[in-house]
C-alpha positions, 0 to 999 in steps of 0.5 A: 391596470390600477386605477391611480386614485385607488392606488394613492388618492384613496389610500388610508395609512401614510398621512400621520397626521391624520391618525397623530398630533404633530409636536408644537414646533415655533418655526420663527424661534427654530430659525432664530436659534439656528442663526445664533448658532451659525454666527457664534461658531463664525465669530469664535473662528473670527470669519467675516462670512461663511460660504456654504454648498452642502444642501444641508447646511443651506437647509440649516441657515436659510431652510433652503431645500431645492434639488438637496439630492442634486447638489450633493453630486452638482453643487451650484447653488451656493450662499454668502452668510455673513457674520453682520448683515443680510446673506446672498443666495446665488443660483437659488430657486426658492421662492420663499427667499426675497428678491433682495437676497438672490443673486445670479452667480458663477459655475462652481461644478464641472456640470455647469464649468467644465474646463474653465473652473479655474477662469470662473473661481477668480470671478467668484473671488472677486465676488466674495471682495466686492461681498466684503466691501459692500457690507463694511467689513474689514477682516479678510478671513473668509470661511468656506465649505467643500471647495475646489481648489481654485476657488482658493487659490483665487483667493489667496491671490487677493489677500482672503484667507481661507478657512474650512467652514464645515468647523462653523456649519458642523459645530453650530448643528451640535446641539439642538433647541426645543424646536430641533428636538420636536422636529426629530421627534416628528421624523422618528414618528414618520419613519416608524410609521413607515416601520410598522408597515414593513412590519405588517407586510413582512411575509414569504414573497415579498421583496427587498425593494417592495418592504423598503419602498413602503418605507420611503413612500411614508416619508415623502407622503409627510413631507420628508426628503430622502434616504441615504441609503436603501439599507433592507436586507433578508437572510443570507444577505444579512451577513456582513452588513452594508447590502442595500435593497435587492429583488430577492424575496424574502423566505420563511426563516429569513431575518429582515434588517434594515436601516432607515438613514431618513432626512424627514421632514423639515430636514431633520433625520430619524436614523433607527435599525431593526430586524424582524423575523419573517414566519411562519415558525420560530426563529432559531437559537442562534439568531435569538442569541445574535439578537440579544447580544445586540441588545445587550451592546446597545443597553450597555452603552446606553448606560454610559451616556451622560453629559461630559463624559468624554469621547475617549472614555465612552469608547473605553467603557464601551461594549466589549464586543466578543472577537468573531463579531469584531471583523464584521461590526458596526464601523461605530458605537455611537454618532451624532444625528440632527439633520443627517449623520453628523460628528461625532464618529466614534469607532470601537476601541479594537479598531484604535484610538480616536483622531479627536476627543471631546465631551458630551453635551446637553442637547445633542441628538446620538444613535447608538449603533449594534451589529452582530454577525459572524463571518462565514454565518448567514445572519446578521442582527441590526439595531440601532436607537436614537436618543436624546443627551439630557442633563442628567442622562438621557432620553429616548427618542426611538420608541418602535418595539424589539421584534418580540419573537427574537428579544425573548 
C-alpha cells in the first residue's frame, strides 16, 4: 500500500507558491471596494436591505466561504445586508464573522423545513420587520436573492415589497478593482499549473478521471474551492461537447479537451479550455484545421473587445461561424467571469436576438469562448481565453500555450 506521506506530504509540485510570487492583493481595501459596490446598486434600486442566499454572493459581501458546495442545493445559511448599518448572518458558522453579527435563523430549505416552510417563511418575515425597525429604517422595500415563494408572500402580508436581489448582487460584481483582478490573475496561475500537469502526464493509458483529478488536487493544494464541472474529454468523446470526465483511457491519436469552470482561490474563477494532442505520431489534417478555426473564432472576436461597444453589435460583428460547426457550437461567444460564470451571456447570432443589451465596461473580467465540431465527426476542438476589458482594449489574462503540434 502507498505510504500517504510520500503520496502528499512529500510531493513537490502542487504548492505554487513555492515555485511563484503571489500578486500584491490589499485584502482590506478588496473588501472595501466590494461593500461600495453592494450598497451602490441597493440604493439605485432604493432597497433598504439585501437578503442574499447564493454562497457566492455570501462570499462576495462578507467572505463567507462554509459549505458553498452544500447550499447550492440546501440553502440555510442566509444574511441581512442592510444599505446603513451592520449586517446579520443567520445559521453561519465562520468563525471569523463577530458574535454581534450572527444570529440563529429559520428553516428556508425543505432539508431542514420539510412541509412547514410556509409556517417558517412568516416567522422569517417577521424577522425582516422587526430587522428594519431595529436598524431605523423606514423604507418597506426589501430585496431578496433565490427565494421560495412563501417567503414572499409572508411578506406582502406585512406591507414589504420584494425585489429580486440577483439585480444588486449580480450588477455590483460587474467590474473588478485592482485587487479582484489580482486575485484572478492568482486563479488563472493555479489553474494552469495544474494545466501543465495534465499537459506533462497526457499519455496512451491514462484516464479521463486521473487527468482531471490532477487538476482539481492543484486547486484545492492552493486554497481554491471547486469546479463546476469535471469538463475533460478524449477522442470520440469529444464530440459534441458538454461530456464530463469518464474512466475511458486515452488513445494514441486522441485530442484531450477540457474546460477548468475553477473557483480558486479567494473565490475568484480561472474559467480556460484547451486541447492537447495525445502522441505519439501527428495529429491529422482534419484536426489541425478544427484547431485553427477555433483560434481563428477566438482571435477574431478578440478583435472587437473595447470598452462600450455594445452587446448587440459585438454579437453582430462576431465570428461567422461556418453552417456545420453551428449545431454543435458554443452556447455563447463571450460571458462574464469574477467569482464564477457571471452576465453577460452573450449567444451567436444564428441562435437570435439577445434578450438584453448593454455595453462593455473597463474593468470587467470576460471569456471568450470557441468550440469547433462537426456532427457525426469524432473530434471536437475547445478553446477558450480569459481576459481582461481595458480602457483601451484589453488585456490578456490566460497565458497557458496553444497545443503547438495543432496550432501550426
Amino acid at each position: 500500500m502507498p505510504n500517504p506521506d510520500e503520496l502528499v506530504l512529500q510531493e513537490n509540485w502542487s504548492d505554487l507558491e513555492r515555485i511563484r510570487e503571489k500578486p500584491d492583493i490589499d485584502l482590506d481595501r478588496l473588501h472595501a471596494y466590494r461593500t461600495t459596490r453592494l450598497k451602490r446598486e441597493m440604493r439605485r434600486h432604493d432597497a433598504a436591505m439585501c437578503i442574499m442566499v447564493s454562497p457566492i454572493s455570501l462570499r462576495y459581501a462578507i467572505n463567507y466561504r462554509n459549505y458553498a458546495a452544500f447550499m447550492t442545493h440546501i440553502p440555510c445559511t442566509y444574511l441581512f445586508y442592510p444599505t446603513e448599518g451592520n449586517f446579520i448572518l443567520y445559521n453561519g458558522f465562520e468563525p471569523g464573522i463577530p458574535e454581534k453579527n450572527k444570529r440563529e435563523g429559520h428553516p428556508i430549505s425543505y432539508f431542514y423545513g420539510g412541509d412547514c416552510l410556509a409556517q417558517f417563511a412568516e416567522l422569517l418575515a417577521k424577522d425582516i420587520d422587526a430587522f428594519l425597525t431595529e436598524i431605523g429604517i423606514s423604507n418597506r422595500r426589501v430585496a431578496i436573492e433565490y427565494v421560495n415563494p412563501s417567503i414572499t408572500l409572508a411578506l406582502a402580508k406585512l406591507d414589504i415589497e420584494v425585489i429580486d436581489g440577483v439585480l444588486i448582487t449580480e450588477r455590483a460584481r460587474l467590474v473588478k478593482s485592482e485587487d479582484e483582478v489580482n486575485c484572478i490573475r492568482w486563479a488563472i496561475a493555479v489553474a494552469e499549473h495544474g494545466i501543465g500537469k495534465i499537459r506533462e502526464s497526457l499519455c496512451p493509458g491514462v484516464s479521463e478521471l486521473q487527468l482531471w483529478g490532477l487538476l482539481n488536487y492543484a486547486n484545492l493544494a492552493n486554497n481554491g474551492d471547486w469546479h463546476d464541472g469535471r469538463m475533460l474529454s478524449s477522442g470520440p468523446r469529444t464530440n459534441p461537447w458538454f461530456q464530463e470526465a469518464s474512466e475511458r483511457k486515452v488513445e494514441s491519436g486522441d485530442l484531450v479537451a477540457f474546460d477548468t469552470d475553477m473557483i480558486g482561490p479567494m473565490g475568484y474563477f480561472a474559467d480556460i479550455s484547451r486541447t492537447f494532442f495525445c502522441g505519439p505520431g501527428k495529429p491529422s489534417m482534419r484536426q489541425k484545421s478544427l484547431y485553427r478555426m477555433a483560434m481563428q473564432e477566438i482571435e477574431h472576436n478578440l478583435e472587437l473587445i473595447k470598452p462600450n461597444i455594445s452587446f448587440s453589435e459585438l454579437q453582430q460583428s462576431a465570428f461567422p461561424v461556418p453552417e456545420e460547426f453551428q449545431a454543435g457550437a458554443y452556447p455563447c461567444l463571450v460571458h462574464g467571469v469574477g467569482m464564477c460564470d457571471e452576465y453577460p451571456h452573450l449567444k451567436p447570432l444564428y441562435r437570435g436576438c439577445l434578450p438584453y443589451d448593454d455595453i462593455l465596461q473597463s474593468g470587467m473580467v470576460l471569456c471568450i469562448e470557441s468550440y469547433m465540431g462537426a456532427d457525426g465527426e469524432k473530434d471536437g476542438v475547445k478553446l477558450e481565453q480569459q481576459i481582461l476589458v481595458t480602457p483601451d482594449g484589453y488585456e490578456m489574462l490566460t497565458t497557458f500555450p496553444y497545443d503547438p503540434d495543432l496550432a501550426s
